[in-house]
PQR file with spaces between the fields and no chain letter, atoms N, CA, C, O and H, PARSE charges and radii, in Angstrom:
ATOM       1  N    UNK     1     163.326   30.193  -51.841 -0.4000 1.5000
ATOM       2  CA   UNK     1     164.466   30.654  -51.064 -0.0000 2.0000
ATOM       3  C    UNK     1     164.132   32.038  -50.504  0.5500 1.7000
ATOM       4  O    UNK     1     163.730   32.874  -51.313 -0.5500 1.4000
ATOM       5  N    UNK     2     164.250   32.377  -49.230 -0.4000 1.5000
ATOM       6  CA   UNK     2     163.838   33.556  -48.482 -0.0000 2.0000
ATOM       7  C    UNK     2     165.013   34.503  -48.825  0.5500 1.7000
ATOM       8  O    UNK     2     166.150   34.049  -48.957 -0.5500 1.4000
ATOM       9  H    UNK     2     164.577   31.698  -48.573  0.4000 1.0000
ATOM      10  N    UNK     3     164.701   35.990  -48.987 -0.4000 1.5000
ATOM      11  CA   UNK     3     165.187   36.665  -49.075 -0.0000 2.0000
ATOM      12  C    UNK     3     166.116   37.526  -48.136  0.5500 1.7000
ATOM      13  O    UNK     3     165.502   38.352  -47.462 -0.5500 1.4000
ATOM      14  H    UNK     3     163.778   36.358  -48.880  0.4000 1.0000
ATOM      15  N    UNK     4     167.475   37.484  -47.970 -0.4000 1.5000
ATOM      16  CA   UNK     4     167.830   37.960  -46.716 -0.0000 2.0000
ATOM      17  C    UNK     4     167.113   39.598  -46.771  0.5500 1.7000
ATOM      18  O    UNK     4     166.699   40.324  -47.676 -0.5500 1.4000
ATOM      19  H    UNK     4     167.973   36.812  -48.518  0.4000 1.0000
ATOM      20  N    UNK     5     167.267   39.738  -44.803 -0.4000 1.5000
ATOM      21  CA   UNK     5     166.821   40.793  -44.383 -0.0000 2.0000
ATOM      22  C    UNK     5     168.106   42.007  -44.473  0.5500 1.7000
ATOM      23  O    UNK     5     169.182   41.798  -43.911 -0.5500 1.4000
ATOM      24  H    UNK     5     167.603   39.148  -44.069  0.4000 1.0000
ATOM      25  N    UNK     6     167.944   42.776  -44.941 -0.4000 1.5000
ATOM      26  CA   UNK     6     168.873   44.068  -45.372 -0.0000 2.0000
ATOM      27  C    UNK     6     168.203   45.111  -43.923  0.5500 1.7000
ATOM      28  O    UNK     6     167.096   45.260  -43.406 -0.5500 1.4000
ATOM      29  H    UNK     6     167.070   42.946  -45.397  0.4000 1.0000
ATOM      30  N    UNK     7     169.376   45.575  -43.731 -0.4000 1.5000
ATOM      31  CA   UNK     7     168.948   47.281  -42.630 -0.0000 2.0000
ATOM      32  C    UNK     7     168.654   48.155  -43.295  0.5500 1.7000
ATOM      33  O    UNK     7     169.489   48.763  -43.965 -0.5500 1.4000
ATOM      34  H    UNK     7     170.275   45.454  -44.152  0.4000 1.0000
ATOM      35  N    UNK     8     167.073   48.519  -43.279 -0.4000 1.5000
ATOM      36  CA   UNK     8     167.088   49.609  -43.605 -0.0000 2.0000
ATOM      37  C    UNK     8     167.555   51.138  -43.523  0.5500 1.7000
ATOM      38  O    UNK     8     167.490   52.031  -44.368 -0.5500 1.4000
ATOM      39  H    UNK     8     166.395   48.025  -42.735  0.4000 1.0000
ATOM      40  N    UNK     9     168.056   51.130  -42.192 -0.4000 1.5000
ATOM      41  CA   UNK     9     169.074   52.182  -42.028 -0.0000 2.0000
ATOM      42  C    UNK     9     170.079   52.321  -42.757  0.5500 1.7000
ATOM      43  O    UNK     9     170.560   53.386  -43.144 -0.5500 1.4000
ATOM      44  H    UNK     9     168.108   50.405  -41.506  0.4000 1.0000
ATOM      45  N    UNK    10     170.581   50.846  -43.063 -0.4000 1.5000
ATOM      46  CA   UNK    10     172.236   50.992  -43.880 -0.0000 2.0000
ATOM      47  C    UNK    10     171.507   51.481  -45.596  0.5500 1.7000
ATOM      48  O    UNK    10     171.761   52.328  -46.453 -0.5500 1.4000
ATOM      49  H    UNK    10     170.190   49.981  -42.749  0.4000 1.0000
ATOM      50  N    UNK    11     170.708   50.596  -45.442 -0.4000 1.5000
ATOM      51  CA   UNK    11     170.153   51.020  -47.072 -0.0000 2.0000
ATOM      52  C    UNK    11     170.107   52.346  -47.394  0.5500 1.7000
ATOM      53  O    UNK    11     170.531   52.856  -48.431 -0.5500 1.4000
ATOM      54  H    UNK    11     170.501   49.908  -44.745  0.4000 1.0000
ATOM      55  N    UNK    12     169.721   52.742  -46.720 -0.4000 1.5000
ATOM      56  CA   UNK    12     168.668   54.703  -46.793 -0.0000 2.0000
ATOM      57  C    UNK    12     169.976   55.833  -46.921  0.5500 1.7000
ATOM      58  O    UNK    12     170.018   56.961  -47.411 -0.5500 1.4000
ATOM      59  H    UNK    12     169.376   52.328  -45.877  0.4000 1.0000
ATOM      60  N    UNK    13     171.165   54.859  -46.148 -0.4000 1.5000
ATOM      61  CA   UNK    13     172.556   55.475  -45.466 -0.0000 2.0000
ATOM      62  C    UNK    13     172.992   55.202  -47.102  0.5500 1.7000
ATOM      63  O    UNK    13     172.851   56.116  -47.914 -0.5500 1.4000
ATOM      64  H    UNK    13     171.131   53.942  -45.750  0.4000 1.0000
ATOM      65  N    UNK    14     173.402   54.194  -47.416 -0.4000 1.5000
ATOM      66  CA   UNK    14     174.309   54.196  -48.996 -0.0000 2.0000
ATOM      67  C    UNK    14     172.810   54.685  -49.806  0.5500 1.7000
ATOM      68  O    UNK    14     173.291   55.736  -50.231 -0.5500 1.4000
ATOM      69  H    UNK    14     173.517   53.452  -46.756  0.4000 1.0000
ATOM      70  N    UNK    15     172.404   54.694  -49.955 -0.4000 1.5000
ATOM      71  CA   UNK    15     171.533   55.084  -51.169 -0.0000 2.0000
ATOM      72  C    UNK    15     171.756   57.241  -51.202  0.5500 1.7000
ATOM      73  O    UNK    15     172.183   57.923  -52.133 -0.5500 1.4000
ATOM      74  H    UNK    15     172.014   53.840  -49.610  0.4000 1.0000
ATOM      75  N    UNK    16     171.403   57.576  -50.205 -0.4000 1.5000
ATOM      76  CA   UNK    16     171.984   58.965  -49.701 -0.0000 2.0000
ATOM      77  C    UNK    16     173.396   59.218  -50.194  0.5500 1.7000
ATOM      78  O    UNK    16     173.398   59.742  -51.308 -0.5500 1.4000
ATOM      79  H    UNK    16     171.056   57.022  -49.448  0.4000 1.0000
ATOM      80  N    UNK    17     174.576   58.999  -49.690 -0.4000 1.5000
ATOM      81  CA   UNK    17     175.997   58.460  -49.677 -0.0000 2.0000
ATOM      82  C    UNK    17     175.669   59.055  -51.254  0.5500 1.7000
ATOM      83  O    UNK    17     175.444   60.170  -51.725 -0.5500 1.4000
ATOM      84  H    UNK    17     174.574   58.573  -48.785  0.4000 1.0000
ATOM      85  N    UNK    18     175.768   57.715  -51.774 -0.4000 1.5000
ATOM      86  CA   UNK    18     175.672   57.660  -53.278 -0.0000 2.0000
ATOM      87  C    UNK    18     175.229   58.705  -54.151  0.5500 1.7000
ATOM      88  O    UNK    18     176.014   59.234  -54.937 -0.5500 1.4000
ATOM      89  H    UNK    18     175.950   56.809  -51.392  0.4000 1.0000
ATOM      90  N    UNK    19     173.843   59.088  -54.056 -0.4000 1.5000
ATOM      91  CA   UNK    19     173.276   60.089  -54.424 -0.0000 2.0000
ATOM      92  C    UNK    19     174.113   61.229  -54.541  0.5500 1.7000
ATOM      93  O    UNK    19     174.305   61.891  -55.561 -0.5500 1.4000
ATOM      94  H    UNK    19     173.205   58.658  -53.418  0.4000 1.0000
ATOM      95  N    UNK    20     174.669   61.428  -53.238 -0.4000 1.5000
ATOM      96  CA   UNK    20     175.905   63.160  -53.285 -0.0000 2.0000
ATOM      97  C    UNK    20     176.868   63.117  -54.095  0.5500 1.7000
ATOM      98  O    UNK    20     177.251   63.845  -55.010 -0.5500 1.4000
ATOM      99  H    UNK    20     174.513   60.890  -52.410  0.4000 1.0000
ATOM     100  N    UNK    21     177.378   61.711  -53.427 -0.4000 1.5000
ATOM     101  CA   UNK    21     178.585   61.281  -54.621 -0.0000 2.0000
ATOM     102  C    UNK    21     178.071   61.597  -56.711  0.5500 1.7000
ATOM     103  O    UNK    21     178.885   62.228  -57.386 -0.5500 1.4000
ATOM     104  H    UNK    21     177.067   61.119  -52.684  0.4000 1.0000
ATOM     105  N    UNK    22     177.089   61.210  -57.218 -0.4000 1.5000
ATOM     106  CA   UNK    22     176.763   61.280  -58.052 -0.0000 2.0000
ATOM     107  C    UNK    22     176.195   62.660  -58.392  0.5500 1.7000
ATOM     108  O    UNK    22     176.558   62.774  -59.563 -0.5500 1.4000
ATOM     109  H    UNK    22     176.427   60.698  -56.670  0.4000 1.0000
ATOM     110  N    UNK    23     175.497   63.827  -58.074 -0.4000 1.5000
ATOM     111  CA   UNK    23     175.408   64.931  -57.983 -0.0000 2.0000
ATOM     112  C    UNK    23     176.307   65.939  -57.869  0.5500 1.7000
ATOM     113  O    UNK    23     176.187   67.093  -58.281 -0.5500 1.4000
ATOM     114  H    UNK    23     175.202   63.734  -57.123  0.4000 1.0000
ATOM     115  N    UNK    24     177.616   65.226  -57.034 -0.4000 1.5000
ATOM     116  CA   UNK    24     179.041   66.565  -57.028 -0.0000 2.0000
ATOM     117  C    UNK    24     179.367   66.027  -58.509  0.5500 1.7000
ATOM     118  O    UNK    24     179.636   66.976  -59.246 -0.5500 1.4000
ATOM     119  H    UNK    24     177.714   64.288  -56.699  0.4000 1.0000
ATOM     120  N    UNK    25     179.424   64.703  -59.199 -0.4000 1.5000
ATOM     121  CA   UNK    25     180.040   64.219  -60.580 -0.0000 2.0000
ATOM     122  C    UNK    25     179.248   65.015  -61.254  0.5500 1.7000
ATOM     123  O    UNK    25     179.633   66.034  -61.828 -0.5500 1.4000
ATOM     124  H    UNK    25     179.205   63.932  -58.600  0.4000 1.0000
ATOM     125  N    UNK    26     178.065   64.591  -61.226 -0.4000 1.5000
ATOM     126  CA   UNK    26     177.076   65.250  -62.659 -0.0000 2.0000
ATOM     127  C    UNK    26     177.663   66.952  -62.525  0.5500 1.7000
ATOM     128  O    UNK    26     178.337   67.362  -63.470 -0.5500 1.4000
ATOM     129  H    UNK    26     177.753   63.763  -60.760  0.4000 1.0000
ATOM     130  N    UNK    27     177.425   67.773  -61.506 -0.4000 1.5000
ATOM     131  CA   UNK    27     178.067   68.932  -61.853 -0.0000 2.0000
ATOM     132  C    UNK    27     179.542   69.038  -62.139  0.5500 1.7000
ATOM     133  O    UNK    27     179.828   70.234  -62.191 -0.5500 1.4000
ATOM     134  H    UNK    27     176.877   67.440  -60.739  0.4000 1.0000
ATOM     135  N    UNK    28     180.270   68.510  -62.282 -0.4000 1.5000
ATOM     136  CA   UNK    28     181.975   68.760  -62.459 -0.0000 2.0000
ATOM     137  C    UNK    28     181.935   68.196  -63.860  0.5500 1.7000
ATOM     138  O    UNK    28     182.509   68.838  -64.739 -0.5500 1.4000
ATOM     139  H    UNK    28     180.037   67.539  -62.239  0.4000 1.0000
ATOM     140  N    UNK    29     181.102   66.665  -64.278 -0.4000 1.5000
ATOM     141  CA   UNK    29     181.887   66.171  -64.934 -0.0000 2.0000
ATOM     142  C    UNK    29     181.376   66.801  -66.755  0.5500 1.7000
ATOM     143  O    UNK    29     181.806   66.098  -67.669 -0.5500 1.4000
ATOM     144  H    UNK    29     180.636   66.143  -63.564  0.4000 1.0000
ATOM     145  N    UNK    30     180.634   67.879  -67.101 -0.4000 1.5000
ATOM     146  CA   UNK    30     180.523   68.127  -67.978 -0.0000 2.0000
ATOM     147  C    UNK    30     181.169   69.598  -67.885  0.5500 1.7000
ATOM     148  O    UNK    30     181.029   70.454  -68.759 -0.5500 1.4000
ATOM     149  H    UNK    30     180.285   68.451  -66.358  0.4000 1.0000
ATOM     150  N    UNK    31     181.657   69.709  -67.085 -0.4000 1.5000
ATOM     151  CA   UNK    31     182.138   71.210  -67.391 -0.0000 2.0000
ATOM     152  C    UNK    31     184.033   70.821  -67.947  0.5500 1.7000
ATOM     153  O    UNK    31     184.744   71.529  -68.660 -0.5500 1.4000
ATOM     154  H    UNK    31     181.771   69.014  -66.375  0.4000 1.0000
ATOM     155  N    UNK    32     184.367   69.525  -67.319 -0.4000 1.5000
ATOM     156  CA   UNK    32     185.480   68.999  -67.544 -0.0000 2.0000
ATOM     157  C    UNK    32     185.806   68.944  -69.184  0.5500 1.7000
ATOM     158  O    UNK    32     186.813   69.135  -69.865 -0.5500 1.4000
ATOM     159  H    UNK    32     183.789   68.950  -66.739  0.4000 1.0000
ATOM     160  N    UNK    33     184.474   68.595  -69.442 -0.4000 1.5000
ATOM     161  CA   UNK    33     184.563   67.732  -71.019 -0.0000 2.0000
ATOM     162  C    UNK    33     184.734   68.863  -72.296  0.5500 1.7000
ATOM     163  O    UNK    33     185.300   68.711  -73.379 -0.5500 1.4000
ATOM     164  H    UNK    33     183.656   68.440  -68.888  0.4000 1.0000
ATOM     165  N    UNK    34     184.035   70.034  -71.752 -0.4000 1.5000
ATOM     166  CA   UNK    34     183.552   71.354  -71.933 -0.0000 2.0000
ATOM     167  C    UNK    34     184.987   71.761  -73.010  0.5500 1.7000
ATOM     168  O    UNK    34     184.531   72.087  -74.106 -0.5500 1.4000
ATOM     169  H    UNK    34     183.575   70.158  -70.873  0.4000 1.0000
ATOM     170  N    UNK    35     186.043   71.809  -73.007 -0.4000 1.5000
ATOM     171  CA   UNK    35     187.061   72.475  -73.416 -0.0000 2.0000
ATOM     172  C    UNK    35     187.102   70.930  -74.672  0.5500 1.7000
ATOM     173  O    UNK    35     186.653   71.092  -75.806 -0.5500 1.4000
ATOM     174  H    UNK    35     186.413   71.545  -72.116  0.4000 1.0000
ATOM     175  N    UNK    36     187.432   70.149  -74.425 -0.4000 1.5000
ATOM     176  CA   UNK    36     187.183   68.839  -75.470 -0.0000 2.0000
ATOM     177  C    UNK    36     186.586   68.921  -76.340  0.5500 1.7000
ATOM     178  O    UNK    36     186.973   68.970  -77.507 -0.5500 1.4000
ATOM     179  H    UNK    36     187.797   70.018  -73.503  0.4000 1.0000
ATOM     180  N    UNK    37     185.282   68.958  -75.842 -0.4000 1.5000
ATOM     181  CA   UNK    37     183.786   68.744  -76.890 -0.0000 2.0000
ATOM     182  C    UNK    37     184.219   70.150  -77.652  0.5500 1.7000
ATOM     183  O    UNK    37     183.750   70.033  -78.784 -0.5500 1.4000
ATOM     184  H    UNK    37     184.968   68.918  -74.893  0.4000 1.0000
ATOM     185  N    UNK    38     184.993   71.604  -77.539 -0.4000 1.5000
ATOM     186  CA   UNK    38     185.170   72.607  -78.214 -0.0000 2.0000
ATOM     187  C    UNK    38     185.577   71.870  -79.292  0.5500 1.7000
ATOM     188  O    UNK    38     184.989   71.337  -80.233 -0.5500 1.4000
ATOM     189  H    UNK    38     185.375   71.698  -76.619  0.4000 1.0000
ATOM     190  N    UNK    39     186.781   71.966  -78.922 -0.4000 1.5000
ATOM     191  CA   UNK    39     188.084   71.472  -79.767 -0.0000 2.0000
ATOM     192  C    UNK    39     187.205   70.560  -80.899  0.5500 1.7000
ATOM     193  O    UNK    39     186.809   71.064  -81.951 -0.5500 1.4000
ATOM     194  H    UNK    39     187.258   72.399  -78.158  0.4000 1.0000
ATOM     195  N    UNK    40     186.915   68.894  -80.463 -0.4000 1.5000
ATOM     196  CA   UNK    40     186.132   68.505  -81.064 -0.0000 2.0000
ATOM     197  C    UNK    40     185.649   68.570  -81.781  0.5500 1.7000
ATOM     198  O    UNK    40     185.629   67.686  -82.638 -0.5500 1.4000
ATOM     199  H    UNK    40     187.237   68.485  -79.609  0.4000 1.0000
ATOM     200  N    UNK    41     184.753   70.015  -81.875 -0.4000 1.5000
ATOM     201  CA   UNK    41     183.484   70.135  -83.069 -0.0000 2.0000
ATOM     202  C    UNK    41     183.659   71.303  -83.314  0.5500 1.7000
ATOM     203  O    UNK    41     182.628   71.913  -83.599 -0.5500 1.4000
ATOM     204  H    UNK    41     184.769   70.733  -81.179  0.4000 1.0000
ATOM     205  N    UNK    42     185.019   72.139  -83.317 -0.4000 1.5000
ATOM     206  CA   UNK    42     185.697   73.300  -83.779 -0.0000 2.0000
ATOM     207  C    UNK    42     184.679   74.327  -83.561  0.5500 1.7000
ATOM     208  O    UNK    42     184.371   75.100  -84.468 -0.5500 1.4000
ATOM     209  H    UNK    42     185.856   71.644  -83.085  0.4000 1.0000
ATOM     210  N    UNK    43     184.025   74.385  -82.147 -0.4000 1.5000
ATOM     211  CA   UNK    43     182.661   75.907  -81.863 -0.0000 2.0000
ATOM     212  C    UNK    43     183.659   76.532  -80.810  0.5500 1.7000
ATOM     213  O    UNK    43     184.524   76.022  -80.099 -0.5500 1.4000
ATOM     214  H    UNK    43     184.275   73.757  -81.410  0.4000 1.0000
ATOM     215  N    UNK    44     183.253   77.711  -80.964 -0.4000 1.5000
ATOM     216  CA   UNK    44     183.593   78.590  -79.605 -0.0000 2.0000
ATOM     217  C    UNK    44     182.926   78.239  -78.392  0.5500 1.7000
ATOM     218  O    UNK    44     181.845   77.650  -78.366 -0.5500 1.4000
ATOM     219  H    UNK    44     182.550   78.125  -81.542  0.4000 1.0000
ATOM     220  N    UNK    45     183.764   78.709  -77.091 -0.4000 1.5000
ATOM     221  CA   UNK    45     183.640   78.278  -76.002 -0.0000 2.0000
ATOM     222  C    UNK    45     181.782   79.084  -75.421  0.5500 1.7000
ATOM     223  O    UNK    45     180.965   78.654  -74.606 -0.5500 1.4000
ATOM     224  H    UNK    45     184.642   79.188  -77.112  0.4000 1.0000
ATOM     225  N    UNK    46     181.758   80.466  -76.391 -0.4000 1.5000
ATOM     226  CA   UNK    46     180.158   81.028  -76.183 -0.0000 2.0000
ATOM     227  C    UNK    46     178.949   79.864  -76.282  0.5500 1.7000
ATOM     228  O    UNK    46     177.938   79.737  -75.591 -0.5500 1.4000
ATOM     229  H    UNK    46     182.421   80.815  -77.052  0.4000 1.0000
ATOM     230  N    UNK    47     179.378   79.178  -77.251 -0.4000 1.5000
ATOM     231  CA   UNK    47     178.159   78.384  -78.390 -0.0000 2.0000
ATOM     232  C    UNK    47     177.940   77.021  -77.329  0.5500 1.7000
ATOM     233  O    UNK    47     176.798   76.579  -77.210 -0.5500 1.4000
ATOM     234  H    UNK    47     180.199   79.282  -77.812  0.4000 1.0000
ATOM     235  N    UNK    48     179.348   76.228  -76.388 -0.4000 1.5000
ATOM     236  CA   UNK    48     179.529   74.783  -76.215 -0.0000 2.0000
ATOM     237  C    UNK    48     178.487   75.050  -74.667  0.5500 1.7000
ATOM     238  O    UNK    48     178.001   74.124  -74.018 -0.5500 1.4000
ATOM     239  H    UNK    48     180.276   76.587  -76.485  0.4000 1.0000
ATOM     240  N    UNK    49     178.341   76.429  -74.358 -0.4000 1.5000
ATOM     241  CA   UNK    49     177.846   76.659  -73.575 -0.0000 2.0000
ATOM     242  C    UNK    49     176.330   75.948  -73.235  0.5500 1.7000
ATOM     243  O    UNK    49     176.026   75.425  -72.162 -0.5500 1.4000
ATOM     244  H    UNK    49     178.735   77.182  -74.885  0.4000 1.0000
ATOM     245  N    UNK    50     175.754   76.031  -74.040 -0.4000 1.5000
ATOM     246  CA   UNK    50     174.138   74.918  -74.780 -0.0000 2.0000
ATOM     247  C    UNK    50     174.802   73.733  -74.294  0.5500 1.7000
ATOM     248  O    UNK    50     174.012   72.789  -74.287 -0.5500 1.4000
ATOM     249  H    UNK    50     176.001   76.455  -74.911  0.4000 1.0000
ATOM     250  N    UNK    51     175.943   73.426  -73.889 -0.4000 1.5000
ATOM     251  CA   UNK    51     176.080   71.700  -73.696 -0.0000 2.0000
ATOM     252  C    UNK    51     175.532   71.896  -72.401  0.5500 1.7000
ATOM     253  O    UNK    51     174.584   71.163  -72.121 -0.5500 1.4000
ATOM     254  H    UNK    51     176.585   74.193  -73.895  0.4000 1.0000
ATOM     255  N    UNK    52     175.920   72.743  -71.516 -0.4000 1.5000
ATOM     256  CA   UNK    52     175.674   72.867  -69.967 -0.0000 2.0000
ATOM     257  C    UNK    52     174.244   73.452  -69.769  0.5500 1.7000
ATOM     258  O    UNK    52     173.639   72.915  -68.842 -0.5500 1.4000
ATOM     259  H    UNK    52     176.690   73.339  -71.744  0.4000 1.0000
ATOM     260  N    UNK    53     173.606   74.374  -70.393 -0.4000 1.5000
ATOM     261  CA   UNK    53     172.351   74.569  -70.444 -0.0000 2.0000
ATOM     262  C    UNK    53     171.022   73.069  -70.821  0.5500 1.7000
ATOM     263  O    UNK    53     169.841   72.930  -70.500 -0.5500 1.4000
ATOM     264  H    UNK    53     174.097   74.811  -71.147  0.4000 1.0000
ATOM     265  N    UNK    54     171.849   72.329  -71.507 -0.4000 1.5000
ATOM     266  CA   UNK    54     170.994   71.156  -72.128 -0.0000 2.0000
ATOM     267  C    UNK    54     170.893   69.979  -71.207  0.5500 1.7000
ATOM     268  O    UNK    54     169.891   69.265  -71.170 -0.5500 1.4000
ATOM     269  H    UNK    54     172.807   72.442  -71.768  0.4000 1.0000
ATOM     270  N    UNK    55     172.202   69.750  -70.291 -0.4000 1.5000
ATOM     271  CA   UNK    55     172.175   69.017  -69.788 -0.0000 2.0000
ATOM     272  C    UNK    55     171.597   69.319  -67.867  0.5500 1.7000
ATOM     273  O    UNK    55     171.371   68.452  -67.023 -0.5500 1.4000
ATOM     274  H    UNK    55     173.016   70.330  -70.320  0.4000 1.0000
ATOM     275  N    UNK    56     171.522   70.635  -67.737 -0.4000 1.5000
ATOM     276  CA   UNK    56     171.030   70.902  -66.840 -0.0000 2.0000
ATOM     277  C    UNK    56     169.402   70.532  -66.488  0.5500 1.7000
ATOM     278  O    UNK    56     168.835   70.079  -65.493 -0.5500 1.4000
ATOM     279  H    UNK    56     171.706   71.340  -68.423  0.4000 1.0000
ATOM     280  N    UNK    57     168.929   71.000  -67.938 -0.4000 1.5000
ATOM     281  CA   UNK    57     167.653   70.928  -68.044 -0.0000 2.0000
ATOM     282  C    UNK    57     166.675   69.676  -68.215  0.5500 1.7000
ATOM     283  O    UNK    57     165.467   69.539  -68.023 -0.5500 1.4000
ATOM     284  H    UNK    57     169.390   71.367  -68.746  0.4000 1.0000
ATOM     285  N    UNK    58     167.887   68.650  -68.740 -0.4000 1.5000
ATOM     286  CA   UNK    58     167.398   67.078  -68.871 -0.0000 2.0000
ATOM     287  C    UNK    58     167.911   66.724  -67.363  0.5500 1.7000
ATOM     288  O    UNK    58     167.312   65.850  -66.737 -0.5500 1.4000
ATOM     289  H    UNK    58     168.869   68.761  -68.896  0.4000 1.0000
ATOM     290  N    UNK    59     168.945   67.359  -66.822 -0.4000 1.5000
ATOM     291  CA   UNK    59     168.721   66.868  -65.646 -0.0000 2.0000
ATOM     292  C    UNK    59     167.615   67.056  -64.335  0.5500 1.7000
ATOM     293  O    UNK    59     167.484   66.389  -63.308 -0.5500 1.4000
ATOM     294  H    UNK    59     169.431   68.069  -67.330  0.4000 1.0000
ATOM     295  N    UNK    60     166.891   68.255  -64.836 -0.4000 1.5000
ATOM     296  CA   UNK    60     166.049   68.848  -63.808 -0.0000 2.0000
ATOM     297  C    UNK    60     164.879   68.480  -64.344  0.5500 1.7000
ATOM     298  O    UNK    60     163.851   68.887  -63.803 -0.5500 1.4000
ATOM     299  H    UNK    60     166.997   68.797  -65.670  0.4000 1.0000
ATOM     300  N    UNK    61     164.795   67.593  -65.578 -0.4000 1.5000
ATOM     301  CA   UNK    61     163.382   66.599  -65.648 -0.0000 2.0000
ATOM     302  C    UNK    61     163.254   65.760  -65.416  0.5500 1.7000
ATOM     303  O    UNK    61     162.180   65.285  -65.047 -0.5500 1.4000
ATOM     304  H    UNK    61     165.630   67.262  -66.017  0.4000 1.0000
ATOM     305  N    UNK    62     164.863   64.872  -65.583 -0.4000 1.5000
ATOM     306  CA   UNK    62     164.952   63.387  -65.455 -0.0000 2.0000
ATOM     307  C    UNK    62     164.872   63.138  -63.647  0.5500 1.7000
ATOM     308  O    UNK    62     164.640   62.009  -63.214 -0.5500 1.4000
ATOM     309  H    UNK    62     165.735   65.257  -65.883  0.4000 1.0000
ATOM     310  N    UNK    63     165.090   64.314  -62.707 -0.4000 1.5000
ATOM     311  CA   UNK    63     164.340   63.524  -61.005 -0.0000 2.0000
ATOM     312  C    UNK    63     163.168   64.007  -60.796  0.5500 1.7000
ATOM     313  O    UNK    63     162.768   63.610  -59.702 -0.5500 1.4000
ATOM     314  H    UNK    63     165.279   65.231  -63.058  0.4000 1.0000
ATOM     315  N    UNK    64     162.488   64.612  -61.267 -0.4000 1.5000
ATOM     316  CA   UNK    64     160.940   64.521  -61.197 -0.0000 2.0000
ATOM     317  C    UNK    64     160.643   63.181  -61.231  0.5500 1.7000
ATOM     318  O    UNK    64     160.118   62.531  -60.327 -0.5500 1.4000
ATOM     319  H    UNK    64     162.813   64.935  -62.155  0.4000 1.0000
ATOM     320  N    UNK    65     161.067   62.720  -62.511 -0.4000 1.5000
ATOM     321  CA   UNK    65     160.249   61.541  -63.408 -0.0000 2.0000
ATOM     322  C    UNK    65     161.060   60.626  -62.972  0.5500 1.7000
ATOM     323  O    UNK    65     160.349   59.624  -63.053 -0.5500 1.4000
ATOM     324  H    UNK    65     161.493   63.248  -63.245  0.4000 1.0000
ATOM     325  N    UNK    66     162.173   60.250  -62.521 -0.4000 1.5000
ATOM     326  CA   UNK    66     162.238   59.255  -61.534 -0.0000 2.0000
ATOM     327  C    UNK    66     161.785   58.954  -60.370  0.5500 1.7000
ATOM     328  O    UNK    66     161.487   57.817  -60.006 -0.5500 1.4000
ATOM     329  H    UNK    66     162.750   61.064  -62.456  0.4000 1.0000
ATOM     330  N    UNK    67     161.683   60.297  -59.503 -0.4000 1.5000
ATOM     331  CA   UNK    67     160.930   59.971  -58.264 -0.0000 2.0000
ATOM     332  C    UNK    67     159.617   60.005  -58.555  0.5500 1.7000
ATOM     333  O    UNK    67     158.996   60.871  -57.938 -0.5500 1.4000
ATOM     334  H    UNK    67     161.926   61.221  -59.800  0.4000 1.0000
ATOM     335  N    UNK    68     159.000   59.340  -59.297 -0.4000 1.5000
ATOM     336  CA   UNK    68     157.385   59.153  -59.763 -0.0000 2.0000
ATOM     337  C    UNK    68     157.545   57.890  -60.377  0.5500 1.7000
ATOM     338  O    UNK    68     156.592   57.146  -60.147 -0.5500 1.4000
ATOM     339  H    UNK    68     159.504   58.637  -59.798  0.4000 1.0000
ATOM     340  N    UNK    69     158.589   57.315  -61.203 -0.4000 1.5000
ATOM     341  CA   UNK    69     158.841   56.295  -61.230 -0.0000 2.0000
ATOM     342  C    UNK    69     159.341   55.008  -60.362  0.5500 1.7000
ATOM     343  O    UNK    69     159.185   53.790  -60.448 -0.5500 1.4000
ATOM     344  H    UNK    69     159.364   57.919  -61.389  0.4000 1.0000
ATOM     345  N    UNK    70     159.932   55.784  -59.594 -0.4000 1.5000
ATOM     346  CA   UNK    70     160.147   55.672  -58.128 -0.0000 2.0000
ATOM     347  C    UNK    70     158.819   54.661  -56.999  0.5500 1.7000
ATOM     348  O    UNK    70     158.722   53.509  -56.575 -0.5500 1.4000
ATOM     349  H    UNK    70     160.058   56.773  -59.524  0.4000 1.0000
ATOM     350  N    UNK    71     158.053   55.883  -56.920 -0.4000 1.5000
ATOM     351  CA   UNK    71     156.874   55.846  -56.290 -0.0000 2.0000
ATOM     352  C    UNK    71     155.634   54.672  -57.023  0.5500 1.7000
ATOM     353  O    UNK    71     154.848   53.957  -56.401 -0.5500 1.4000
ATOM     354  H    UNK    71     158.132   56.819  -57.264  0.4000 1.0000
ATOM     355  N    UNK    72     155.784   54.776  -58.321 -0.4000 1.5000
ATOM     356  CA   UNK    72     155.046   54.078  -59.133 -0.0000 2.0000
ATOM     357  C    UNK    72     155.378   52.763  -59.160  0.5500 1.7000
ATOM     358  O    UNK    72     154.436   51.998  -58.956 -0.5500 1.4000
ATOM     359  H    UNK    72     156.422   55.357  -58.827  0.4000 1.0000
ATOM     360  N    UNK    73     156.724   52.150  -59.402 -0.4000 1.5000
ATOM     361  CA   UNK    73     157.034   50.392  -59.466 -0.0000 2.0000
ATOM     362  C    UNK    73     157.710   50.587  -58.554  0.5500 1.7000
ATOM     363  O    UNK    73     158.464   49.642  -58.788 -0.5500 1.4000
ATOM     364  H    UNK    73     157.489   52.772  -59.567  0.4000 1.0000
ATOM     365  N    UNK    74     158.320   51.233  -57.225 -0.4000 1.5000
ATOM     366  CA   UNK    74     158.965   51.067  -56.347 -0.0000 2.0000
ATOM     367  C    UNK    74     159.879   50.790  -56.345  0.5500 1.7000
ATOM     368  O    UNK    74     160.477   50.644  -55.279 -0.5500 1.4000
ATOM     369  H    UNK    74     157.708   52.001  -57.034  0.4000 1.0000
C-alpha cells in the first residue's frame, strides 16, 4: 500500500507551530508547579529553586541529543 504524499511545507509549518507552542509550556509550566512542589516537600522557596536550575539544564542537553538523534534515524 503506497504511502500518501504529505506537503512538505505544511509539515515543516506544524512541526515549527508546535515546537513554540511547546517551548512557551516548558518555560511557564515548571515555574507554575514551583509554589506546589514547596508546599509538598515542606523546602523553602530559596532551595525549590534547583527544580528550575535542573530542569533547565536537562533541557539544554536533551536538544542537542535529539537533533543528532534526529539526524541519525531521521
Amino acid at each position: 500500500m503506497p504511502r500518501p504524499h504529505l506537503n512538505q511545507k505544511l509539515v515543516v509549518a506544524v512541526v515549527y507551530v508546535s515546537a513554540m507552542l511547546m517551548s512557551s509550556l516548558d518555560s511557564t509550566i515548571v515555574n507554575v508547579a514551583l509554589a506546589t512542589l514547596g508546599r509538598e516537600f515542606n523546602v523553602t522557596p530559596a532551595s525549590i529553586e534547583a527544580v528550575v536550575i535542573g530542569y533547565l539544564v536537562s533541557l539544554a542537553a536533551f536538544i542537542p541529543a535529539s537533533g543528532w538523534l534526529g539526524d541519525r534515524f531521521g
